[in-house]
KOLVO-743896 format. One record per residue (C-alpha): residue number from 1; chain; z, y, x. Coordinates in pm, 1 decimal, decimal comma, always signed. Last residue first. Layout:
<sites>
+-----+--------+----------+----------+----------+
| num | cadena |       c3 |       c2 |       c1 |
+-----+--------+----------+----------+----------+
| NUM |      A |        Z |        Y |        X |
...
+-----+--------+----------+----------+----------+
</sites>
This chain:
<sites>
+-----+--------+----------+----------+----------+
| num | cadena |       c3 |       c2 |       c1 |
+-----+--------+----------+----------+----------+
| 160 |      A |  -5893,9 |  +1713,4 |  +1977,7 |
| 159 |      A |  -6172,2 |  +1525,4 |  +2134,9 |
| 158 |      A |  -6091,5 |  +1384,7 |  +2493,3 |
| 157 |      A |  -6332,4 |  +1279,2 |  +2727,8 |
| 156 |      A |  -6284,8 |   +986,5 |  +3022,5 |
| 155 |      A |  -6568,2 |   +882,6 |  +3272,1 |
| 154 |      A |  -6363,1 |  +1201,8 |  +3502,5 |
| 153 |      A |  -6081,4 |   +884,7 |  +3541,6 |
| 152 |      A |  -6001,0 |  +1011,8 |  +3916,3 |
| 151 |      A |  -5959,6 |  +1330,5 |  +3789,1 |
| 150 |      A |  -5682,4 |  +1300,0 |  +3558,5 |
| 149 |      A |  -5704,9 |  +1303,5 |  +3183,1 |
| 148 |      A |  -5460,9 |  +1525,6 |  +3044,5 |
| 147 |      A |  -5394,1 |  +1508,8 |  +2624,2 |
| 146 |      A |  -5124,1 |  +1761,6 |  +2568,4 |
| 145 |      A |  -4751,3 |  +1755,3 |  +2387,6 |
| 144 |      A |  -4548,0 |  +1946,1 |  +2114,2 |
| 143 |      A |  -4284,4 |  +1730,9 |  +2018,4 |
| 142 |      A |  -4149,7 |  +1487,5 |  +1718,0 |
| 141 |      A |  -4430,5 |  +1264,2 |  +1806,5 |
| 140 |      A |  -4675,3 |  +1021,5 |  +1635,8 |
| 139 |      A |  -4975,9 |   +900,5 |  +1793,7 |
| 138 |      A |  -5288,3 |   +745,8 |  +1700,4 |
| 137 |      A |  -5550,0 |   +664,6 |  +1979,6 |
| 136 |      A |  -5889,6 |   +661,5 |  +1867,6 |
| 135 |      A |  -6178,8 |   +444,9 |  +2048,9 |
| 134 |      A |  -6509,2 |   +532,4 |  +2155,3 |
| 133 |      A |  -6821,1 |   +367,3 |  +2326,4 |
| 132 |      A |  -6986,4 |   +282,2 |  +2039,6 |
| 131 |      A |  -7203,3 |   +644,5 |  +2115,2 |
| 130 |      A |  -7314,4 |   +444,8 |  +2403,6 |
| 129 |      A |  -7435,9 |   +142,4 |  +2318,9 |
| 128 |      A |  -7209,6 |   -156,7 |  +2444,2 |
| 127 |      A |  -7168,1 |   -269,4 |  +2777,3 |
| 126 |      A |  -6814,7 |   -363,2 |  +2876,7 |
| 125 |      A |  -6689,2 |   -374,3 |  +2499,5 |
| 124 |      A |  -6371,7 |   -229,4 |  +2377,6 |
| 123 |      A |  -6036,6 |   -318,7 |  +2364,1 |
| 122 |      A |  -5741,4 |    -67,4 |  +2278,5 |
| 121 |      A |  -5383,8 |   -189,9 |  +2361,3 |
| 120 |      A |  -5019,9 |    +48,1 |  +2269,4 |
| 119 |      A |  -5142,6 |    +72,5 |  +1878,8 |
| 118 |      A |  -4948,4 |   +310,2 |  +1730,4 |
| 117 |      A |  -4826,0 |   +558,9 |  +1995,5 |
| 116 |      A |  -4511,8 |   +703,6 |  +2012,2 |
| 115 |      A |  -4388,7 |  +1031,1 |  +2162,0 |
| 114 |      A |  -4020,3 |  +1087,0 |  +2155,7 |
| 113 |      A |  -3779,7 |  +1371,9 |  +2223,9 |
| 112 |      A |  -3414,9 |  +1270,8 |  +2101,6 |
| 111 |      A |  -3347,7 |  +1280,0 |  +1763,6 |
| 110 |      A |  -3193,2 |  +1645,0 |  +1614,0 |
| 109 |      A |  -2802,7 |  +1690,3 |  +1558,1 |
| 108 |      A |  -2723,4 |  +1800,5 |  +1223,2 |
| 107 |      A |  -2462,4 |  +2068,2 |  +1165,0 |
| 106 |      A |  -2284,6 |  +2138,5 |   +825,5 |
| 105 |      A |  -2125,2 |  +2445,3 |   +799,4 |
| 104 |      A |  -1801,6 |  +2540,8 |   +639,5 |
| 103 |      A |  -1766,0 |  +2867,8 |   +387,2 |
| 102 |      A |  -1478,9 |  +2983,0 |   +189,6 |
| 101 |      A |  -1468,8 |  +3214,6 |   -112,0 |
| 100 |      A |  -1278,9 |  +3450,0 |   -330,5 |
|  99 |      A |  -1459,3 |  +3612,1 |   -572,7 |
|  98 |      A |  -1259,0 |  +3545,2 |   -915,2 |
|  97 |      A |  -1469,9 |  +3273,0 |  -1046,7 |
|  96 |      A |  -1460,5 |  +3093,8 |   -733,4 |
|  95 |      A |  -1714,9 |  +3049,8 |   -478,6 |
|  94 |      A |  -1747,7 |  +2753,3 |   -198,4 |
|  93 |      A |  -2003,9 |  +2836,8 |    +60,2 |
|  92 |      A |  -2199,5 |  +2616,2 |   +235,2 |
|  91 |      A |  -2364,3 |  +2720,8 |   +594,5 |
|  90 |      A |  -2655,3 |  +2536,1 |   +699,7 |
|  89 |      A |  -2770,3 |  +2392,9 |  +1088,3 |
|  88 |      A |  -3034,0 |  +2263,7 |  +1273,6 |
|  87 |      A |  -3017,3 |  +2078,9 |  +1613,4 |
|  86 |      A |  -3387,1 |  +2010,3 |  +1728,7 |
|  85 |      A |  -3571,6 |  +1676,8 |  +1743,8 |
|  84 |      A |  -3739,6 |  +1689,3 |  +1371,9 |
|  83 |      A |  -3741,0 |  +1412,7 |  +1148,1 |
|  82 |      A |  -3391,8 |  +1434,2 |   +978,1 |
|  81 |      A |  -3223,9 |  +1253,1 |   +777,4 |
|  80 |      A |  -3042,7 |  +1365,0 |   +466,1 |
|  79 |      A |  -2720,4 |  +1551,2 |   +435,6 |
|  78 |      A |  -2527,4 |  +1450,2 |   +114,1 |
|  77 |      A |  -2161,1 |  +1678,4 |    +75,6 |
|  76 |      A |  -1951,0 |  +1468,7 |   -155,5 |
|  75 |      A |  -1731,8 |  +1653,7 |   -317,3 |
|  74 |      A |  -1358,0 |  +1528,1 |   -402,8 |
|  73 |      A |  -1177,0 |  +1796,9 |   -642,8 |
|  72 |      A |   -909,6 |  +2010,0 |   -711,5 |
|  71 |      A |   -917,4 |  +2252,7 |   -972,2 |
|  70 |      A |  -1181,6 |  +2347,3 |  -1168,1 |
|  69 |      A |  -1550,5 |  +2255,7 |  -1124,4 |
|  68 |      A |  -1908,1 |  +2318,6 |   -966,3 |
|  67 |      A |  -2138,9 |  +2181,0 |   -725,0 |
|  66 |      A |  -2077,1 |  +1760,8 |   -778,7 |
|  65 |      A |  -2202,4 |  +1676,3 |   -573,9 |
|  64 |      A |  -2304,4 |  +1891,1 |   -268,6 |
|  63 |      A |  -2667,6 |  +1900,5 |   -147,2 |
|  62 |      A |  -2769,2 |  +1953,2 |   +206,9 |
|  61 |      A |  -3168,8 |  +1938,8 |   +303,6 |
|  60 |      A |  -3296,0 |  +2159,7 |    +85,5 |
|  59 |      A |  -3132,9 |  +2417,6 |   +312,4 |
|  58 |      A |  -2946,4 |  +2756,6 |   +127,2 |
|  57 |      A |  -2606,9 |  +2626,1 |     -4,8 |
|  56 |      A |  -2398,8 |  +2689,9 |   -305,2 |
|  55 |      A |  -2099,7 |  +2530,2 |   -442,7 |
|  54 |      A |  -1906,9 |  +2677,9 |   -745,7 |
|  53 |      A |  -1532,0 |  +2742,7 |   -825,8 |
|  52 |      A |  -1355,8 |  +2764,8 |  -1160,2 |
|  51 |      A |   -986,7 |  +2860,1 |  -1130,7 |
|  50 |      A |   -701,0 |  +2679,1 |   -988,3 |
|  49 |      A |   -828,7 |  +2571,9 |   -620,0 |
|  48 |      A |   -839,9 |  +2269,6 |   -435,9 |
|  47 |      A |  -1203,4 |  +2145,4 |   -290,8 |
|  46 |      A |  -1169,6 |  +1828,2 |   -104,5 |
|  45 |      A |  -1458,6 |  +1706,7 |   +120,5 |
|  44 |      A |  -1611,6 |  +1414,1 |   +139,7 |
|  43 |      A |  -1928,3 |  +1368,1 |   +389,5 |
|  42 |      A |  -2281,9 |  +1122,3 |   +296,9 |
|  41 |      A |  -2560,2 |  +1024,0 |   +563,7 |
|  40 |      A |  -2768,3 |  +1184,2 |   +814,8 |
|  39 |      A |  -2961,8 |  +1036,4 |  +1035,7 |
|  38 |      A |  -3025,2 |  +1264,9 |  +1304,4 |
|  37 |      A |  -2609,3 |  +1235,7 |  +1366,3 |
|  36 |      A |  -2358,7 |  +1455,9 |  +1176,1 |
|  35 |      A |  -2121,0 |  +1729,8 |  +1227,7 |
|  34 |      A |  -1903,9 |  +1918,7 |   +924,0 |
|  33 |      A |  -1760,3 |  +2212,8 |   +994,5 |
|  32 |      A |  -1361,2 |  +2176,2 |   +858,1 |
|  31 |      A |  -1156,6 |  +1977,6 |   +590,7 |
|  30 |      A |   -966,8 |  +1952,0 |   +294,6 |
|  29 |      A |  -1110,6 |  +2307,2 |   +217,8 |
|  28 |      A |   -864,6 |  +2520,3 |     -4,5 |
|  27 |      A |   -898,3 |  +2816,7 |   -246,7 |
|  26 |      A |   -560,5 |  +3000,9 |   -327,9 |
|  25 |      A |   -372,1 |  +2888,2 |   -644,2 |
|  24 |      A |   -251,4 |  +3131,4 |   -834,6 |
|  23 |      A |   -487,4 |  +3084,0 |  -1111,5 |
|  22 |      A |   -243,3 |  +2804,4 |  -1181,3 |
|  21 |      A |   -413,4 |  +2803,5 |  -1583,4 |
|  20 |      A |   -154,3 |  +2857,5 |  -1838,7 |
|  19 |      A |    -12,1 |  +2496,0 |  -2062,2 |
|  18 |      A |   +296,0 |  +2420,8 |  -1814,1 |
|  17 |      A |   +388,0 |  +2789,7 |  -1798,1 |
|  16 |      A |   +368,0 |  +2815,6 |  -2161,5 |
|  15 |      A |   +574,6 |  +2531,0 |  -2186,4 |
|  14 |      A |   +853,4 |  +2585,3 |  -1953,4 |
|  13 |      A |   +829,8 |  +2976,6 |  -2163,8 |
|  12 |      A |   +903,1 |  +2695,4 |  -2525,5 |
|  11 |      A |  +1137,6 |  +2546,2 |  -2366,3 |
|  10 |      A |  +1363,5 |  +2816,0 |  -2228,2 |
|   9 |      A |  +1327,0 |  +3008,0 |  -2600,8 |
|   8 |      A |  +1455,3 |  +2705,0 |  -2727,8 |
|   7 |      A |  +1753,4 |  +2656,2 |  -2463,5 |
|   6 |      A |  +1878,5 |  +2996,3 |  -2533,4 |
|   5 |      A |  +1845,0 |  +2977,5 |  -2919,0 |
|   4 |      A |  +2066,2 |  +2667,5 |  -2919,1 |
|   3 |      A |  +2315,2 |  +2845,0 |  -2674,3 |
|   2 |      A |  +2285,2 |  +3219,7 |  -2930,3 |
|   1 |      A |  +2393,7 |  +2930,2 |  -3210,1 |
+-----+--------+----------+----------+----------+
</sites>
């Protein structure tokens, strides 16, 4: 009878241990910093933990989906494109319930300096009336630049 009650009362603590949260479990990244091109695009990273955890991060530019759960879990980290020709950078932190944390960043490289102008040829007339004399050149950049005229073209204004 006391072996009958033995292996009871050992199934029924294997199934309390089965049934309780692993709250044991220390919070895991499946992976490091994350490092992407100008153009962004989409990361996974694994989250393993056994308590709630939450995603946070501070740039519009870097979302996380999905940015809370319990347990282990694939995230997709979505870094969109960027315009700008600088490296910029965020810092995600993963939070659990309990406080503990990690943190990877997510670095996105800039695209290389470029100045482009839309329409490369401009015509105008030999001897037209002077104030039709103009023509607007429309540029788009991802740098700070300035309009020189040299001297030998002194016939040449610039309105900024």
């Amino acid at each position: 009878m006391n072996m009958k009650r033995n292996v009871i009362y050992l199934l029924f603590v294997a199934a309390l241990a089965a049934c309780s949260p692993d709250v044991d479990i220390p919070l895991q990244l499946g992976s490091e910093d994350i490092h992407v091109g100008p153009e962004g695009g989409v990361r996974t990273i694994e989250i393993n933990v056994g308590e709630p955890w939450t995603a946070m991060t501070n740039e519009p530019w870097v979302a996380i989906s999905p940015a809370n759960g319990k347990g282990s879990e694939l995230c997709q980290v979505m870094i969109d494109s960027t315009l700008v020709n600088d490296v910029r950078e965020d810092v995600v932190r993963i939070q659990t319930a309990s406080g503990q944390y990690k943190e990877f960043a997510v670095v996105q490289d800039g695209f290389p300096h470029q100045i482009s102008v839309r329409k490369p040829v401009i015509e105008i007339k030999d001897f037209d009336v002077l104030d039709k004399r103009k023509f607007e050149v429309v540029v788009s950049t991802n740098v700070d630049f300035d309009v020189q005229i040299p001297a030998e073209h002194s016939w040449l204004t610039c309105e900024k």
